[in-house]
C-alpha positions as CSV (number, residue, x, y, z in Angstrom):
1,X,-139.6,-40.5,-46.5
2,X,-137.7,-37.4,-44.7
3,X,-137.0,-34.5,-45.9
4,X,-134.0,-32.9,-46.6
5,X,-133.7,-29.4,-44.8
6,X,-130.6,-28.9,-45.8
7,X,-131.4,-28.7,-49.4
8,X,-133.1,-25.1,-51.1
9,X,-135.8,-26.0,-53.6
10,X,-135.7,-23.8,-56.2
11,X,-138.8,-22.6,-58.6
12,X,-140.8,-24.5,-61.0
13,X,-140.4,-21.9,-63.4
14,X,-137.8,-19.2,-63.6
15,X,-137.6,-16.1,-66.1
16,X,-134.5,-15.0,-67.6
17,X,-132.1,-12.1,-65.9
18,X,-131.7,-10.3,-69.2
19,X,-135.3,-9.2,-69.3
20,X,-134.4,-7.0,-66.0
21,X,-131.4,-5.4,-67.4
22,X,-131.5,-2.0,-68.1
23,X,-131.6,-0.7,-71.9
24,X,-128.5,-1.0,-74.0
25,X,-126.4,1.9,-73.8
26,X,-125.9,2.1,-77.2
27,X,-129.8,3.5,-77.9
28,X,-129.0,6.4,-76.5
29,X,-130.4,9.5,-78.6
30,X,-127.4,11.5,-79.9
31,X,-129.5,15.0,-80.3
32,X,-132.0,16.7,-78.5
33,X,-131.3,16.5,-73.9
34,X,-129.6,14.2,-72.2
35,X,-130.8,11.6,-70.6
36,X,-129.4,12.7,-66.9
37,X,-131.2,16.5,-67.9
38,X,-128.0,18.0,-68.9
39,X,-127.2,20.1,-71.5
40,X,-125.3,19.8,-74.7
41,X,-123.3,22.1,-76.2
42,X,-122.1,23.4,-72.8
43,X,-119.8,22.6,-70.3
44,X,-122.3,20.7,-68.2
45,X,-120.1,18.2,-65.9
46,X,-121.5,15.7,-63.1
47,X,-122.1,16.8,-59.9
48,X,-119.1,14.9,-57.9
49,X,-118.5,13.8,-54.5
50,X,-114.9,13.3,-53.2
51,X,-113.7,12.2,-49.9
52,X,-110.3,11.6,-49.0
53,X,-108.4,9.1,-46.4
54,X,-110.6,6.3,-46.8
55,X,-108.7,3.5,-46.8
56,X,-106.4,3.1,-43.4
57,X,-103.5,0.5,-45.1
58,X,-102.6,3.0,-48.1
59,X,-100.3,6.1,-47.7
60,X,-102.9,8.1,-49.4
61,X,-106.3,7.2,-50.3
62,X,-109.3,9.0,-52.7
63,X,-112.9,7.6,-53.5
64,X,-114.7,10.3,-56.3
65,X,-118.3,9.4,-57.3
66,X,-120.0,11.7,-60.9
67,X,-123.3,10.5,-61.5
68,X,-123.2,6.0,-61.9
69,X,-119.2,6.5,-62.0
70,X,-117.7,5.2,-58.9
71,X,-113.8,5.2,-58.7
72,X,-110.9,4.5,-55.7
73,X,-107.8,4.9,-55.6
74,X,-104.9,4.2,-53.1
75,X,-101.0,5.1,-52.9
76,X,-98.3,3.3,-51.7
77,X,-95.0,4.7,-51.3
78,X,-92.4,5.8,-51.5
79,X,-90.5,3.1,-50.9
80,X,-87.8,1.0,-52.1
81,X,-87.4,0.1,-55.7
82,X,-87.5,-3.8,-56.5
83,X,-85.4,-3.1,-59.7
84,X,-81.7,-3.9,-59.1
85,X,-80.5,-2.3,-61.3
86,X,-82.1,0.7,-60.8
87,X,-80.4,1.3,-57.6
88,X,-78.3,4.7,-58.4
89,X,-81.2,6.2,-60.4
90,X,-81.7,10.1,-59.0
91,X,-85.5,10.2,-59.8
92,X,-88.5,8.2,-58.3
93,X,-90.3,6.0,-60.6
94,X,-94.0,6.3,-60.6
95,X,-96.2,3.6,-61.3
96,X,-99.3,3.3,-62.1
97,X,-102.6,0.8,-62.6
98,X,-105.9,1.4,-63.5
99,X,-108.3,-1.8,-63.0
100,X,-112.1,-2.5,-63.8
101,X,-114.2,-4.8,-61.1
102,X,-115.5,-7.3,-62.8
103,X,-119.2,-5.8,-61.4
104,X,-118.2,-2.4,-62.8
105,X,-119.6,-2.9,-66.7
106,X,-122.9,-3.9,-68.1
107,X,-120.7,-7.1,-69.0
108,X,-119.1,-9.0,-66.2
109,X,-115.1,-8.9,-66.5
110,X,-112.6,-10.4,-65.0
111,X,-109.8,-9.4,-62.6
112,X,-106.8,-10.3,-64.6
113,X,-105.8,-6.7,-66.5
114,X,-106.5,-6.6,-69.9
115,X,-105.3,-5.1,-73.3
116,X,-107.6,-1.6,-73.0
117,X,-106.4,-1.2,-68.7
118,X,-103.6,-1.4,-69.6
119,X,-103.8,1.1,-72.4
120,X,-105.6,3.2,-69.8
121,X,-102.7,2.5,-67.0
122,X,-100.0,4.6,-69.3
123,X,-102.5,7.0,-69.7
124,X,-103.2,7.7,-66.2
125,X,-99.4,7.3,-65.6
126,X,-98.4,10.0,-68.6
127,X,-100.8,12.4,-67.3
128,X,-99.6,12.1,-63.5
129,X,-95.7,12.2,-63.7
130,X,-95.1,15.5,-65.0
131,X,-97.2,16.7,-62.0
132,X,-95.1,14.6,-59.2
133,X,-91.4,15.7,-58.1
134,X,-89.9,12.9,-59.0
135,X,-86.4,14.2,-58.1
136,X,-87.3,14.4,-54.2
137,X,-87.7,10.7,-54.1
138,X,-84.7,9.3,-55.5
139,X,-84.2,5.8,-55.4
140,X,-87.7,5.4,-54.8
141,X,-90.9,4.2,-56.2
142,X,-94.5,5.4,-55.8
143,X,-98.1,3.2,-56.9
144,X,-101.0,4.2,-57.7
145,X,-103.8,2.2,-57.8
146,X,-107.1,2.8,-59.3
147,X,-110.0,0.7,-59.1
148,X,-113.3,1.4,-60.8
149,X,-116.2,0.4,-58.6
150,X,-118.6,1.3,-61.4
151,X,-118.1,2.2,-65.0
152,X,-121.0,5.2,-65.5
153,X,-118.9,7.1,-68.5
154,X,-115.6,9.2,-68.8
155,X,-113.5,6.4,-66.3
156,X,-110.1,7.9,-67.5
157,X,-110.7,11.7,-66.9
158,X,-112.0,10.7,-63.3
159,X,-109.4,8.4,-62.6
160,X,-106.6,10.7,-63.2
161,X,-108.6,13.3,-61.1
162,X,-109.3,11.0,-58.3
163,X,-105.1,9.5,-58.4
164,X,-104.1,12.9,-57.9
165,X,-106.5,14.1,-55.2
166,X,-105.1,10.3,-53.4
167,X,-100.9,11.6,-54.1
168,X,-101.8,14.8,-52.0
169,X,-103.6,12.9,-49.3
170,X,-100.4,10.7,-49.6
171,X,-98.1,13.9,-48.7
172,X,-96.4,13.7,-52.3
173,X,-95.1,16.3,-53.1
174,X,-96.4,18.0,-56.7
175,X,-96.0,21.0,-58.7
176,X,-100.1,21.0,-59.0
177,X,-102.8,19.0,-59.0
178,X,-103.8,17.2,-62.1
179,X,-107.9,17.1,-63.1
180,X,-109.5,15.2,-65.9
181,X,-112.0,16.2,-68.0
182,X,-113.9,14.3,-70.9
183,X,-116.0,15.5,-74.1
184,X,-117.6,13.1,-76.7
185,X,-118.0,15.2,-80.3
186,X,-120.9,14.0,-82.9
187,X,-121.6,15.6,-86.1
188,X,-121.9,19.5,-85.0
189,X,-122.9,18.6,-81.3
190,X,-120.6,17.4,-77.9
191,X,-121.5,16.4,-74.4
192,X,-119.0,17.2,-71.9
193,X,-118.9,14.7,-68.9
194,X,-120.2,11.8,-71.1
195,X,-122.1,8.8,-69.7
196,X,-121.6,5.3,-70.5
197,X,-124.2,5.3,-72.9
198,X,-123.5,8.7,-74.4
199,X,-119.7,7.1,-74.8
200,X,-120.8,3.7,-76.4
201,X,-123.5,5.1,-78.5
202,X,-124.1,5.0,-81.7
203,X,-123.9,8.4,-82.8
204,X,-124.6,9.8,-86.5
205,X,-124.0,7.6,-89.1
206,X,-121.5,9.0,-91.9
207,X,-120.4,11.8,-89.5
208,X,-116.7,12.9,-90.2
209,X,-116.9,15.0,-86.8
210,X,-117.3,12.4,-84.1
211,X,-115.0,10.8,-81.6
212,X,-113.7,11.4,-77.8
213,X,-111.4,13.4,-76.1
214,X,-110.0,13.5,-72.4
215,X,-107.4,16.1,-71.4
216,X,-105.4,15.9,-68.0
217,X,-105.1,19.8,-66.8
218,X,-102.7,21.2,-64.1
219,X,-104.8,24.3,-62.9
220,X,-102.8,26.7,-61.2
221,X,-99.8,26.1,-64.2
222,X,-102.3,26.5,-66.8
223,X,-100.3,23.2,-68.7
224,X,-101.6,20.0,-69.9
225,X,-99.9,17.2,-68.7
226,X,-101.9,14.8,-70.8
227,X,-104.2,14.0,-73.4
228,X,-106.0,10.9,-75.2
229,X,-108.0,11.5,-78.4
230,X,-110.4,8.4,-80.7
231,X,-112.2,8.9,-83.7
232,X,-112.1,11.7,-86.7
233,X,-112.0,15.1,-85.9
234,X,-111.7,18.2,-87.9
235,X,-108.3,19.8,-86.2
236,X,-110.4,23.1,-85.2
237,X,-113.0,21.0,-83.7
238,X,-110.6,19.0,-82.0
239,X,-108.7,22.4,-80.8
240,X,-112.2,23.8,-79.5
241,X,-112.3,20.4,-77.4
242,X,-109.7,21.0,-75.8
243,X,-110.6,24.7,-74.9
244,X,-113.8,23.1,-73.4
245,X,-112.2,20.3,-71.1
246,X,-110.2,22.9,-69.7
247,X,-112.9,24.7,-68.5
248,X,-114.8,21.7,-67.2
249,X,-111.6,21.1,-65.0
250,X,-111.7,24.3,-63.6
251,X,-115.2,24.2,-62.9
252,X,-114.6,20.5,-60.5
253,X,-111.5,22.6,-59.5
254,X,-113.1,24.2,-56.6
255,X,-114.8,20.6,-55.4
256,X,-111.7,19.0,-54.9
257,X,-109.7,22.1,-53.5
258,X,-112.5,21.6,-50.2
259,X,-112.1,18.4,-50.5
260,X,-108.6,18.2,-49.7
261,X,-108.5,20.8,-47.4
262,X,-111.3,19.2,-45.4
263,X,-108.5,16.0,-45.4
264,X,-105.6,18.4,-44.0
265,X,-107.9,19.9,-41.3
266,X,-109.1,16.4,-40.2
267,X,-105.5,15.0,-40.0
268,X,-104.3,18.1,-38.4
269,X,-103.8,18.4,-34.8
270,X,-105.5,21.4,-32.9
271,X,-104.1,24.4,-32.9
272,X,-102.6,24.5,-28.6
273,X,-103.7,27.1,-26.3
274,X,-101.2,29.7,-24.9
């Protein structure tokens, strides 16, 4: 009888994919180091790498990376509204998206946008408008689009980070840039920068002081533009919070200040020769 080379023959036996998965997120420990060898109680972010104009189709492109968090995001725009009947409006409208691959969790999604992106979308799009001049772009309309390649903890606070670090590569003009910054509160202790398994974690049990906070920051204004709060939280403890996502944006502040000028000087032409 011949055989059939076009057909794979697969094992005898097999084994499961679930028993090479990692651990569940939610085991991890809510006291004592973290599990990446940061510090709690302190404003210990994620070492981040940012690159600009990586995508050639968009305006404006960004691609940030903190620890197992992997994010990209593109602009289109300005250009003309679809809207009819938004024709004689004097402002731009800014609009934005915030999506999960379907690779980026633990649990495999799917591409159509659900309930929580979309929760997230008017989050990242409350935090960016007050930081875009809306009024030069009248008649117009500007996307943003954010795509999270990988979903290693504090998605929101990086996506807003990495949307407006993509609106300056796009040549938008803003009053500042807008960072993001996260902080997970349990009981008497917080981790700043939170992983995925520090943000789906159990936590203490019967804790009244224990929940998440993200805060969109403009730097050189001192304002915040936006902020997203879950959980209980004692209102000094959430005011403390705050204090301490404010300084974890000024600490990336620097990071993505080289970052962009590193995409002005490589856009640039040379300076001529007299």
């Amino acid at each position: 009888m011949p055989t059939d080379t076009k057909r794979v023959r697969g094992p005898e036996a097999s084994q499961s994919p679930s028993l090479f998965a990692c651990a569940p997120a939610a085991l991890a420990p809510s006291r004592g180091p973290r599990a990446d060898g940061r510090q709690r109680d302190q404003v210990d972010v994620r070492p981040v790498f940012v690159r600009c104009g990586l995508v050639s189709q968009a305006k404006g492109s960004a691609y940030i990376e903190a620890g197992n968090t992997k994010l990209m995001c593109c602009v289109y725009g300005p250009r003309e509204t679809e809207r009819k009947d938004e024709t004689n409006m004097k402002c731009g409208r800014l609009m934005a998206d915030m999506r999960f691959a379907p690779f980026s969790c633990l649990e495999r999604g799917s591409w159509i946008q659900g309930s929580h992106e979309k929760d997230l979308s008017l989050m990242l799009h409350e935090s960016l408008q007050p930081a875009v001049c809306l009024h030069k772009y009248p008649r117009a309309q500007i996307e943003v689009n954010v795509m999270v390649l990988e979903n290693g903890g504090s998605a929101l606070a990086h996506a807003v980070t990495c949307a407006s670090l993509a609106l300056a590569d796009a040549g938008i003009e803003m009053y500042d840039l807008v960072l993001g910054c996260s902080m997970r509160q349990d009981g008497t202790s917080y981790a700043v920068d939170p992983s995925y398994a520090e943000e789906s974690g159990c936590g203490s049990v019967g804790s009244d002081n224990r929940g998440g906070l993200t805060v969109a920051f403009l730097p050189s204004l001192n304002q915040i533009s936006g902020l997203q709060s879950d959980g209980e939280m004692a209102e000094e403890t959430l005011t403390a919070g705050v204090r301490t996502c404010i300084e974890g944006c000024y600490k990336l502040y620097p990071v993505i200040q080289q970052a962009l000028s590193k995409a002005v000087r490589r856009v640039a032409p040379p300076p001529s020769e007299s």
